[in-house]
Structures are given as structure tokens and as C-alpha cells.
C-alpha positions as a LaTeX table, in Angstrom:
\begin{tabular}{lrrr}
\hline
Residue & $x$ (\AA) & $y$ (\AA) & $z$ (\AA) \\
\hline
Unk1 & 23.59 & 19.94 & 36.47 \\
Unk2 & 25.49 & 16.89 & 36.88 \\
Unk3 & 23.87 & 14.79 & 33.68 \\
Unk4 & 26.22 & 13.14 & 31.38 \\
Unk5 & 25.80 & 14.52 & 27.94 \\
Unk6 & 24.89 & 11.68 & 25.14 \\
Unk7 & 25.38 & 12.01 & 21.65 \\
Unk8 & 21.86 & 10.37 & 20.85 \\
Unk9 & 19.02 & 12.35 & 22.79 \\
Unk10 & 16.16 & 10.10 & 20.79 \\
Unk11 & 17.90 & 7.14 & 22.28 \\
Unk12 & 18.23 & 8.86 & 25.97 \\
Unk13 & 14.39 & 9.51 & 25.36 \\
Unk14 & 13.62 & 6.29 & 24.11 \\
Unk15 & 15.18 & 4.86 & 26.98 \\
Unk16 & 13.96 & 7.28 & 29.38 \\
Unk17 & 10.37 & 5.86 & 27.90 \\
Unk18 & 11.05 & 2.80 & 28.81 \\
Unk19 & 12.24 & 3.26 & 32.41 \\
Unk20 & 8.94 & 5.63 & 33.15 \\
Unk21 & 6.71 & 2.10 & 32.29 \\
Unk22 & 8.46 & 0.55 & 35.22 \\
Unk23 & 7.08 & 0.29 & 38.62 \\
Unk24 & 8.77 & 2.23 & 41.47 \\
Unk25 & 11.40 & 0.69 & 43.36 \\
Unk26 & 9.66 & 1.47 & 46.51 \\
Unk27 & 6.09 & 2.31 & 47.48 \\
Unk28 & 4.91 & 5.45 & 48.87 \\
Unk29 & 4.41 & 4.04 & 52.26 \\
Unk30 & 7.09 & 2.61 & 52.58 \\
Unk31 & 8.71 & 6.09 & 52.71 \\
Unk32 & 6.26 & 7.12 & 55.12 \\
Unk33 & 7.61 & 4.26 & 57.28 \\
Unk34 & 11.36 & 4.89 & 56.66 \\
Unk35 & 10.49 & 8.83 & 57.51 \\
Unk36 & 8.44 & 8.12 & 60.73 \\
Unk37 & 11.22 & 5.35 & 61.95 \\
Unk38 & 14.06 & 7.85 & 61.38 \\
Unk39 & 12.36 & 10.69 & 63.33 \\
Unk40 & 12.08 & 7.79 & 66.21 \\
Unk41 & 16.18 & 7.63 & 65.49 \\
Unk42 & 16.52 & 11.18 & 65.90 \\
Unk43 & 14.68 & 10.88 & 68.96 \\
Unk44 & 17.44 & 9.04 & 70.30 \\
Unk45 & 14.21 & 5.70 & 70.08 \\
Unk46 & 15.84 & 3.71 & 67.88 \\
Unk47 & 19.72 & 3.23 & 65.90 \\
Unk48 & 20.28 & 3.57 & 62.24 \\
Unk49 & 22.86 & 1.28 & 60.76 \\
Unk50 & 23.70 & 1.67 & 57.17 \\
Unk51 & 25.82 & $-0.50$ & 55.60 \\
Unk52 & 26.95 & $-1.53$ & 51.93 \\
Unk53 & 29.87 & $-1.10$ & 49.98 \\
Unk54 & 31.48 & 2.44 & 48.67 \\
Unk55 & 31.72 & 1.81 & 45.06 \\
Unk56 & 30.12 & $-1.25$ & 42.96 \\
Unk57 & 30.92 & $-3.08$ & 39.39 \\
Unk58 & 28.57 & $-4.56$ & 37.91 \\
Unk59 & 30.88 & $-7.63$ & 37.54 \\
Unk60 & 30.81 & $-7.87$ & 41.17 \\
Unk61 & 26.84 & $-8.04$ & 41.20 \\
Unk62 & 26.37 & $-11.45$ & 42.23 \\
Unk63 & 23.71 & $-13.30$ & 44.16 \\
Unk64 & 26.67 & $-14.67$ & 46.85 \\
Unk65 & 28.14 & $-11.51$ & 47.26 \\
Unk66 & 24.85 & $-9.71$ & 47.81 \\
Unk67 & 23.76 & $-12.33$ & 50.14 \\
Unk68 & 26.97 & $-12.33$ & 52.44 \\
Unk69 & 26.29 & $-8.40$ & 52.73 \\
Unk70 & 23.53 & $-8.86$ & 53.93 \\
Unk71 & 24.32 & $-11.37$ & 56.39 \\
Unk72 & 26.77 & $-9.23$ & 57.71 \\
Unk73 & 24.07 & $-6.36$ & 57.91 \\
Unk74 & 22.06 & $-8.44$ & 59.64 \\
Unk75 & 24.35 & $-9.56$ & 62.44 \\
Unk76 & 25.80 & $-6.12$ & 63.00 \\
Unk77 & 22.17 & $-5.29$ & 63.55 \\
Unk78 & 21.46 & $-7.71$ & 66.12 \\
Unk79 & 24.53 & $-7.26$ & 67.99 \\
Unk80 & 23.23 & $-3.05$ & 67.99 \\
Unk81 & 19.78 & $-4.37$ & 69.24 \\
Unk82 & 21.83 & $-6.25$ & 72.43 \\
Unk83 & 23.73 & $-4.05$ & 73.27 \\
Unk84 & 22.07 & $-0.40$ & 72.14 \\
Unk85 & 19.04 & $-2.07$ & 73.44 \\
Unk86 & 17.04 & $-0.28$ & 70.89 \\
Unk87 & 15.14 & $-1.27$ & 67.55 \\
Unk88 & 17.67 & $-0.55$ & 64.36 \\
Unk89 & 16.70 & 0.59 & 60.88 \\
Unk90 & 18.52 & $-1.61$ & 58.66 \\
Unk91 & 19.96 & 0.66 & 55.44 \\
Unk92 & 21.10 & $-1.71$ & 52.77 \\
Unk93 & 23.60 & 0.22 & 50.30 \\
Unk94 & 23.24 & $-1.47$ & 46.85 \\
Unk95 & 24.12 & 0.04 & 43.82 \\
Unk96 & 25.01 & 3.39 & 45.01 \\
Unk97 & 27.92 & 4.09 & 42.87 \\
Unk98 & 26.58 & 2.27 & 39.17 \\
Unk99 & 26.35 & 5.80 & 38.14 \\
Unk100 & 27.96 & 8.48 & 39.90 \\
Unk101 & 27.42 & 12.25 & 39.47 \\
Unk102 & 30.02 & 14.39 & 38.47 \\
Unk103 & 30.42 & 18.28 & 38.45 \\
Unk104 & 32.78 & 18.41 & 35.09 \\
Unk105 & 32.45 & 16.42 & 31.74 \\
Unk106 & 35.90 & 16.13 & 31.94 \\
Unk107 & 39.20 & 15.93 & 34.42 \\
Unk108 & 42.83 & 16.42 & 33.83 \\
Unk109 & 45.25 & 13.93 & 35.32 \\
Unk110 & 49.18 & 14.29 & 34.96 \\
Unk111 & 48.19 & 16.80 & 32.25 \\
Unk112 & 45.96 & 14.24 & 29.86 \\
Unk113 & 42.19 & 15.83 & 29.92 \\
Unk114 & 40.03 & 12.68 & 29.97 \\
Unk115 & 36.37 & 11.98 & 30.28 \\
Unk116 & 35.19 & 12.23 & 33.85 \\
Unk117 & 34.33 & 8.35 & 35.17 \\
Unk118 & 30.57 & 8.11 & 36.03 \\
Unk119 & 30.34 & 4.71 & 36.99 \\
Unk120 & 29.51 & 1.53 & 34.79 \\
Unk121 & 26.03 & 2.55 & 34.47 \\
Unk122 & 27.54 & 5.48 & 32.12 \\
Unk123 & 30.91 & 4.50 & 31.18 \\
Unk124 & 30.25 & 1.14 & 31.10 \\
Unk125 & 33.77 & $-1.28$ & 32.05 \\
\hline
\end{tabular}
């Protein structure tokens, strides 16, 4: 419900091609880990930290930046371990908001309908 529409659909299905000859992100047990170790959380077993920023450019993408989040991530974490005194399930949030869903193609602002802004992914900068 919350596509953008493109003008080329061989293109999006080209593309769309392409992406389904990729390998997953994650694997499947890996989910089965992340599930089992947040039922632990809701258990009150272990903490869930999730960090990351709220919105992303891709100009701001970079290797430093990505490494000092994590760094900071990782020493939040440790300080929960001390003093929660409980194992933490690190959630990294990277590239949450390259594309971002929208419920309208368009918005009005001070009276000018424009495109809605879905992110560099769609929009691009």
C-alpha cells in the first residue's frame, strides 16, 4: 500500500530481478536466534538495547561514521551488562530510513502539493 509508483515497471522488474539473485541479508537461523534471545528479554533474562540513528543519507554512509556507532553500541552495552547484570542483545540500526514508507504519493505544505519524500533510496538527494 505504501509502494512508490515508477514510471518504468520493466525497469522496477528488471531491477527487482536483480535484487532476487542476491543472497539474504541474514540467515534463517540467525532469526531463530534473535527470536529465542528476545523471548529470554521478555522473560525479564536478558536487556535489549537498540541503537542507531533516526534518519540516514547516503552521503553520511561512511566506514568512520559506521564504526564510531558502533563503538558507542558497544560500550552502552557493556555498561548494561555491569550494571543490569544481564546478557544484552545488541540491535544495530543501519539504514533504516534509505527508503521510507509513506501513506500518500503526495503532501501539501504552505499550500504547494509536492511529492511525498521517501528517502534517498527513492528520491534520491
Amino acid at each position: 500500500m505504501q509502494q512508490p509508483e515508477y514510471a518504468d515497471h520493466a525497469e522496477v522488474e528488471r531491477v527487482l530481478e536483480e535484487l532476487r539473485l542476491l543472497p539474504p541479508l541474514i540467515t534463517s537461523w540467525e532469526v531463530v536466534l534473535l527470536r529465542n534471545e528476545l523471548a529470554q528479554a521478555a522473560e525479564g533474562r536478558q536487556f535489549v538495547l537498540q541503537a542507531g540513528d533516526c534518519a540516514e543519507r547516503f552521503v553520511d554512509c561512511t566506514p568512520e561514521r559506521i564504526t564510531n556507532t558502533l563503538k558507542v553500541l558497544l560500550q552502552m552495552s557493556l555498561v548494561l551488562v555491569v550494571g543490569a547484570r544481564r546478557p544484552v542483545i545488541r540491535i544495530g540500526r543501519f539504514a533504516g530510513q534509505y527508503a521510507k514508507p509513506r501513506s500518500a504519493n503526495e503532501e501539501t505544505r504552505h499550500g504547494l502539493r509536492l511529492p511525498s519524500y521517501r528517502g534517498d533510496n527513492i528520491n534520491r538527494p
